[in-house]
BABADREN-957224 format. One record per atom (N, C-alpha, C): residue number from 1; residue in one letter; atom name; x, y, z. Coordinates in pm, whole numbers, plus 32768, in hexadecimal, padded with zeros to 4 digits. Each point is the difference from the previous one (the first is absolute). Layout:
DOZA; pos; code; site; u; v; w
DOZA; NUM; A; CA; X; Y; Z
...
% end
This chain:
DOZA; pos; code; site; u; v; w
DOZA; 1; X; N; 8055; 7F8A; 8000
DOZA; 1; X; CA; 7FAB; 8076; 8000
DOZA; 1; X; C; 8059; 807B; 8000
DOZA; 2; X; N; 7FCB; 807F; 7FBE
DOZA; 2; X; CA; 8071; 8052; 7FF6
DOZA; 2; X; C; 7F8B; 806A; 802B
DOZA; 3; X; N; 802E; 8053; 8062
DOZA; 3; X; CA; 7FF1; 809D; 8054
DOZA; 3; X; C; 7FF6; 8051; 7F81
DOZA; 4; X; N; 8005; 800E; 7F89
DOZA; 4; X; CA; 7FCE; 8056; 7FAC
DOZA; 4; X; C; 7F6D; 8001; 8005
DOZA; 5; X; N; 7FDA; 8076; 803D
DOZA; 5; X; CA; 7F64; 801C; 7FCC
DOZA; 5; X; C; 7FB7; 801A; 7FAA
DOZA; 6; X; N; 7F96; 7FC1; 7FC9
DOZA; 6; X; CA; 7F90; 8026; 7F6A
DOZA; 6; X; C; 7FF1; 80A3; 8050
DOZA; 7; X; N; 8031; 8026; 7F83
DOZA; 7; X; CA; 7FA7; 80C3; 8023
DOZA; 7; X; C; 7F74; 8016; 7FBF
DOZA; 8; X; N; 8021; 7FE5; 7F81
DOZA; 8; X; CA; 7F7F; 8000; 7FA8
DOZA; 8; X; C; 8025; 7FA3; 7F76
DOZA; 9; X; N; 7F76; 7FFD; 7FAA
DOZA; 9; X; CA; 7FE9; 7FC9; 7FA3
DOZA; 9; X; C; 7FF4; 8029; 7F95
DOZA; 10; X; N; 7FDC; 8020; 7FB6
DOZA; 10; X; CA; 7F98; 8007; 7F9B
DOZA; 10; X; C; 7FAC; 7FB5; 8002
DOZA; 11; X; N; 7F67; 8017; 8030
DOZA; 11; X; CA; 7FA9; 7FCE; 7FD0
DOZA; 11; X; C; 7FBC; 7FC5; 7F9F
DOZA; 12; X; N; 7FB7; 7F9D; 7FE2
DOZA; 12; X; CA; 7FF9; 7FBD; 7FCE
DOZA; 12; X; C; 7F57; 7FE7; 7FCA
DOZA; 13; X; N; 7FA7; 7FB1; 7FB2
DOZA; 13; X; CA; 7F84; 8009; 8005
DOZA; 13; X; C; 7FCE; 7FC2; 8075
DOZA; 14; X; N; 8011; 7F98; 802F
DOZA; 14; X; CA; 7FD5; 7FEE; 807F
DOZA; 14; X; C; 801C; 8049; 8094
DOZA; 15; X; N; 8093; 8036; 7FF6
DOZA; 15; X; CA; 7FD3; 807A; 805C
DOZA; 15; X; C; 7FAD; 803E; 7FF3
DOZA; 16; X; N; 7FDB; 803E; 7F86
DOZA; 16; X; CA; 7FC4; 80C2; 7FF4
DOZA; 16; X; C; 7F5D; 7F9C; 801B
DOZA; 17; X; N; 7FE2; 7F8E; 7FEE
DOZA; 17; X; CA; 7F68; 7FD9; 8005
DOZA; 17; X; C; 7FF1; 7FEC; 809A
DOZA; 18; X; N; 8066; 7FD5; 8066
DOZA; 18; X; CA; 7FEE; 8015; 808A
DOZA; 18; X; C; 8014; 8079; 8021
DOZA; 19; X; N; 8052; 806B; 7FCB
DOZA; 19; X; CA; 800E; 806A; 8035
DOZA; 19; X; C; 7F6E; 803B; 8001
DOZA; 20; X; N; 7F8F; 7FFA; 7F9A
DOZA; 20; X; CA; 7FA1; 8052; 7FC9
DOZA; 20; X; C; 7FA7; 7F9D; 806B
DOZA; 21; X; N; 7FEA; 7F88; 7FFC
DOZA; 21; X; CA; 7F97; 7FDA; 8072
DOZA; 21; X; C; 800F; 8026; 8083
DOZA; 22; X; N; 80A4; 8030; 8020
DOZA; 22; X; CA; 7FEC; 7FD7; 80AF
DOZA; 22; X; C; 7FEF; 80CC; 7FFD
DOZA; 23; X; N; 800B; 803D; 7F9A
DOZA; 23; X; CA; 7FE5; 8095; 8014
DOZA; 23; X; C; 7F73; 8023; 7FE5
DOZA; 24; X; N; 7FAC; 7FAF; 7FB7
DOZA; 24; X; CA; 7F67; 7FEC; 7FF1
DOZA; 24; X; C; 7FE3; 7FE2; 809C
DOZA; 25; X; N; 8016; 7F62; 8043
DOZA; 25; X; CA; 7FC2; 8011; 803F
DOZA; 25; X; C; 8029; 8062; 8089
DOZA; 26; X; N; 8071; 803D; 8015
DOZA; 26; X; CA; 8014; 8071; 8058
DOZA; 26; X; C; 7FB0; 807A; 7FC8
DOZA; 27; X; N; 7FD7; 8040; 7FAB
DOZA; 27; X; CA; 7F86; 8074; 7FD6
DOZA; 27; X; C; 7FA1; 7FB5; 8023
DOZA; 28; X; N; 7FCF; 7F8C; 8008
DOZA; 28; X; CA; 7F89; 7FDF; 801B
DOZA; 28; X; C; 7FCC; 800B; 8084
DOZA; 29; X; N; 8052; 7FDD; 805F
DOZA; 29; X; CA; 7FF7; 8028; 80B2
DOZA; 29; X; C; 8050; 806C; 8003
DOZA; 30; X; N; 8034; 805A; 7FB8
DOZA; 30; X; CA; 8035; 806E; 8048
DOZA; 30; X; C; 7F95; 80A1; 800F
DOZA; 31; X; N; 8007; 801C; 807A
DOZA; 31; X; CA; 7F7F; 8048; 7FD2
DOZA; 31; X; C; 806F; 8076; 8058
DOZA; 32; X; N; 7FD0; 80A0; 802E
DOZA; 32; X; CA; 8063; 8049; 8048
DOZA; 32; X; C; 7FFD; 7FCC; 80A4
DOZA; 33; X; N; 7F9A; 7FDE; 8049
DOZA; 33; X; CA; 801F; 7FB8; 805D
DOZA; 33; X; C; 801C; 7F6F; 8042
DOZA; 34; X; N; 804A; 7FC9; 7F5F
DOZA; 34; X; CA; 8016; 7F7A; 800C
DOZA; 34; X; C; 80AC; 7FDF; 7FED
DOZA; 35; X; N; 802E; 8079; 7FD9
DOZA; 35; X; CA; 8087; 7FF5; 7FB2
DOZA; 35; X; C; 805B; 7FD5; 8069
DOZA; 36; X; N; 801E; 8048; 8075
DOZA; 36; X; CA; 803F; 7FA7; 8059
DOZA; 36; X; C; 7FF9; 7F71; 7FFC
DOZA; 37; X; N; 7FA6; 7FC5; 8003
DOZA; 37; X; CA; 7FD8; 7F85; 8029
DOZA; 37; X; C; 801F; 7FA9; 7F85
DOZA; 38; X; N; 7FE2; 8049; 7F82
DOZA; 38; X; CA; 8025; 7F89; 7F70
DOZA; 38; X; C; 80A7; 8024; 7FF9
DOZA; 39; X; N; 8057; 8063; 8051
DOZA; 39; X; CA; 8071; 7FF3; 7FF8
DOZA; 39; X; C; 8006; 7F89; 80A1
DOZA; 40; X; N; 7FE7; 7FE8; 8050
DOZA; 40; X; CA; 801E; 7FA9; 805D
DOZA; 40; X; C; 7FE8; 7F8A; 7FAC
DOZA; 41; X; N; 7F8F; 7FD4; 800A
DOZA; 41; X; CA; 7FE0; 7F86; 7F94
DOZA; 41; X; C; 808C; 7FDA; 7FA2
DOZA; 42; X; N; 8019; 8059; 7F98
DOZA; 42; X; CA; 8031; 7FE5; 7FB0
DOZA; 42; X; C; 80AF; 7FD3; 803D
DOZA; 43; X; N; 802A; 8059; 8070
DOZA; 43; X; CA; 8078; 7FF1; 803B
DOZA; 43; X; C; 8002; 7F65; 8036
DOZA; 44; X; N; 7FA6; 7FD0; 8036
DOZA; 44; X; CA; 7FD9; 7F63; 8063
DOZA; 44; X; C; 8026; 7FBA; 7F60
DOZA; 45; X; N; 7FA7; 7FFF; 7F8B
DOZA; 45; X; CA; 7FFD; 7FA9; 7F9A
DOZA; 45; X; C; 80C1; 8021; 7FAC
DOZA; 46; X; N; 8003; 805D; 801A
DOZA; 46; X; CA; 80AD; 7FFA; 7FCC
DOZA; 46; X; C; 8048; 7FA6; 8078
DOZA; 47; X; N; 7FE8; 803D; 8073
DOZA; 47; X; CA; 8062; 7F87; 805D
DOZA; 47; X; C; 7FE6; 7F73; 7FE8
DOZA; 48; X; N; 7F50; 7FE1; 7FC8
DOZA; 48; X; CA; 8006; 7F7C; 800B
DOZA; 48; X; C; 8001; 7FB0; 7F7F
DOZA; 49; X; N; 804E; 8054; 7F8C
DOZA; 49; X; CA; 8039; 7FCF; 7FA6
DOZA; 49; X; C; 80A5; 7FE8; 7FEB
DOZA; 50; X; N; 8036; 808D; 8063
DOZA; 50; X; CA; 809B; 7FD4; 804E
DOZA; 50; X; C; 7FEF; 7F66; 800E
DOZA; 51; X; N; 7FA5; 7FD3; 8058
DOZA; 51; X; CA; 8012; 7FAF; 8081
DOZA; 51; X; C; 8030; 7F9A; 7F9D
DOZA; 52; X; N; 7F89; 7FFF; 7F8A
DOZA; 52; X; CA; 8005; 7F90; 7F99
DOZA; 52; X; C; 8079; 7FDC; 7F9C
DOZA; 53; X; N; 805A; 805A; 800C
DOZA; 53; X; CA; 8087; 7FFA; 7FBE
DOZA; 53; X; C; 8024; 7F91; 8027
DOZA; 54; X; N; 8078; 7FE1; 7FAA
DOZA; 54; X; CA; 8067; 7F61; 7FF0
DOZA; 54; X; C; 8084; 804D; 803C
DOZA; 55; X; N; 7FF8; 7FD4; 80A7
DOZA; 55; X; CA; 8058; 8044; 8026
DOZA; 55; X; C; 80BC; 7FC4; 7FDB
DOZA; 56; X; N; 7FB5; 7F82; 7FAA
DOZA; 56; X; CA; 80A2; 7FC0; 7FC5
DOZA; 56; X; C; 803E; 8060; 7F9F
DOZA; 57; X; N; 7F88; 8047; 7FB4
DOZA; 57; X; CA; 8047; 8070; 7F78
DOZA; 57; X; C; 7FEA; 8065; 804D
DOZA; 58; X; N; 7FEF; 8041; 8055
DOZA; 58; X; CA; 7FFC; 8089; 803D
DOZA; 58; X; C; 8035; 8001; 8094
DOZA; 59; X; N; 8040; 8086; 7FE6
DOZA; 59; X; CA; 800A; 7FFA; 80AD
DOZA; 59; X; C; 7FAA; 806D; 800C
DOZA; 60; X; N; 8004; 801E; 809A
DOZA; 60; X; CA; 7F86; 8061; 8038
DOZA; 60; X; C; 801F; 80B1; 7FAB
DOZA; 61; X; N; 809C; 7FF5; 8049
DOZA; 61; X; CA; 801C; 808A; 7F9B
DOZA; 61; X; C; 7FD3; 7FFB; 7F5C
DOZA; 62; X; N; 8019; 7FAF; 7FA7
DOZA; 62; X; CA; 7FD3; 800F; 7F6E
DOZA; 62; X; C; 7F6E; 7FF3; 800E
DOZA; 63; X; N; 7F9E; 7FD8; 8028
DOZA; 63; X; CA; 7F7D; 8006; 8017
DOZA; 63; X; C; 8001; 809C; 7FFD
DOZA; 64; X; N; 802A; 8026; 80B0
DOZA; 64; X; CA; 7FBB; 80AE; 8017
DOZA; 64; X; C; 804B; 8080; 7F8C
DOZA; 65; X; N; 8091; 7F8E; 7FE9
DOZA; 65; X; CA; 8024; 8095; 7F72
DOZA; 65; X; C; 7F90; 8010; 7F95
DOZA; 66; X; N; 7FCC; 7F6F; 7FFE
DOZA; 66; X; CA; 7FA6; 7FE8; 7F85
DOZA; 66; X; C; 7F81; 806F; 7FFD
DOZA; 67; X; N; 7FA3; 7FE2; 8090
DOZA; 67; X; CA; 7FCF; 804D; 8019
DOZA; 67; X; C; 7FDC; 8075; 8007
DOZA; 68; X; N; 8078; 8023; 802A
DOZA; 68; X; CA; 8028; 80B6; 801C
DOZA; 68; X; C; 800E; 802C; 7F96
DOZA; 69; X; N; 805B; 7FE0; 7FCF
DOZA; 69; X; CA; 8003; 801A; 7F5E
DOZA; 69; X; C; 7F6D; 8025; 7F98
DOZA; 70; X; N; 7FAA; 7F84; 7FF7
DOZA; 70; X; CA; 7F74; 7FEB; 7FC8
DOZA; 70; X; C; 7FB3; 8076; 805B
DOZA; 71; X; N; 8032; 8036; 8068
DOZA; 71; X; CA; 7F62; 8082; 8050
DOZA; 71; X; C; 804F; 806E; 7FE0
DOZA; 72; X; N; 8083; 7FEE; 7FD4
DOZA; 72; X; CA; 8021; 809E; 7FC6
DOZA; 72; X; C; 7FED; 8015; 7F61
DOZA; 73; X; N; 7FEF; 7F87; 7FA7
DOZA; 73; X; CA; 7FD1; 8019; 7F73
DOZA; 73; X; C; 7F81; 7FED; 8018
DOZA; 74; X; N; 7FAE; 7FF3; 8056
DOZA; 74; X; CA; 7F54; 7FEF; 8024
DOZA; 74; X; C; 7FFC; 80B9; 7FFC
DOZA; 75; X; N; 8058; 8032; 8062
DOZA; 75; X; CA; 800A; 8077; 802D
DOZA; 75; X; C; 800B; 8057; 7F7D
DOZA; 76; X; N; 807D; 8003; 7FC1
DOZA; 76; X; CA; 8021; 802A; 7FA7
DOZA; 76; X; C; 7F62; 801A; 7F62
DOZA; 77; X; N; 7FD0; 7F90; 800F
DOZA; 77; X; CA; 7FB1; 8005; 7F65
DOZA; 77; X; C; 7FA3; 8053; 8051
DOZA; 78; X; N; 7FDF; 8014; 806C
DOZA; 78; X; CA; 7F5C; 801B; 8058
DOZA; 78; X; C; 8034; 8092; 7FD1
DOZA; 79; X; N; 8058; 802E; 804C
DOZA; 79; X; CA; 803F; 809B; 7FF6
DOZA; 79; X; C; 8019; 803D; 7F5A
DOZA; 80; X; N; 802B; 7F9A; 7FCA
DOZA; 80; X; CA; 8002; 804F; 7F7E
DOZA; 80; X; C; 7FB5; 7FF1; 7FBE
DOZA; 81; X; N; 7F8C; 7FA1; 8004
DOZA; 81; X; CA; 7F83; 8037; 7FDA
DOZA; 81; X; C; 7FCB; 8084; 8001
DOZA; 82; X; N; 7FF0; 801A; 8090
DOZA; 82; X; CA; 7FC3; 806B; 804E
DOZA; 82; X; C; 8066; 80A4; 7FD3
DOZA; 83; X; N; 8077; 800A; 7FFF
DOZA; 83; X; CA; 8047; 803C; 7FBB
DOZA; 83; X; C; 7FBD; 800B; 7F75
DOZA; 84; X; N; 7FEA; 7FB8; 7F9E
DOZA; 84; X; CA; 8010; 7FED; 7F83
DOZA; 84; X; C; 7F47; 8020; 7FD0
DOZA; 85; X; N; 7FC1; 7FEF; 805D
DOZA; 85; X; CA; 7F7E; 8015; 7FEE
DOZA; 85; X; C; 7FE4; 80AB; 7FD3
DOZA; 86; X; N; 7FB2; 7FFE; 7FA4
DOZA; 86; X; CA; 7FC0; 8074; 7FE0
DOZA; 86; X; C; 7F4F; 803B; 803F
DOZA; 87; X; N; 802A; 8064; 8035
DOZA; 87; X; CA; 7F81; 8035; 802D
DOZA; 87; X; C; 7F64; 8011; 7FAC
DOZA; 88; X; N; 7FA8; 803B; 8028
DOZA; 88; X; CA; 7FB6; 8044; 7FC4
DOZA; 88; X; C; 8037; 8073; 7FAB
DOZA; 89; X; N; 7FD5; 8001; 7F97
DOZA; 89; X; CA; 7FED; 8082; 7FB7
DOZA; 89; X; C; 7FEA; 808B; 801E
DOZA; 90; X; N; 805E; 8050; 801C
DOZA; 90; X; CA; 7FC9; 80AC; 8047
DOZA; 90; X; C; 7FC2; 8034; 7FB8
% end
């Protein structure tokens, strides 16, 4: 096993088709006094897909680089959306 960590990928078609369901069904329960809670939710279901790792090909550190990594390009596309978005018309 080698301590080099996955940073990222390129996605793939079966990523971008989980990416688009598990962000469907987060708009679907996210309402403004629910958002805390579909970010708790969602934090429990990332740990308990950690849990599910092959800890023979990973160690704990390449898991959380993996991670950390994936909530700052989560971060990254959210923000430059929002940057990149155009207003109403004056």
């Amino acid at each position: 096993m080698t301590d080099t960590p996955i940073k990222s990928m390129a996605p793939n078609a079966d990523d971008r088709a989980l990416h688009t369901d598990i962000t469907a069904l987060i708009k679907r329960h996210l309402t403004p006094d629910t958002q805390e809670r579909v970010l708790a939710v969602a934090a429990q279901v990332v740990g308990q897909v950690i849990a599910m790792q092959d800890q023979r090909k990973m160690t704990r550190a390449m898991v959380m680089d993996l991670v950390l990594a994936n909530i700052e390009a989560g971060n990254r596309q959210v923000i430059d959306s929002l940057l990149n978005a155009k207003g109403p018309k004056q």
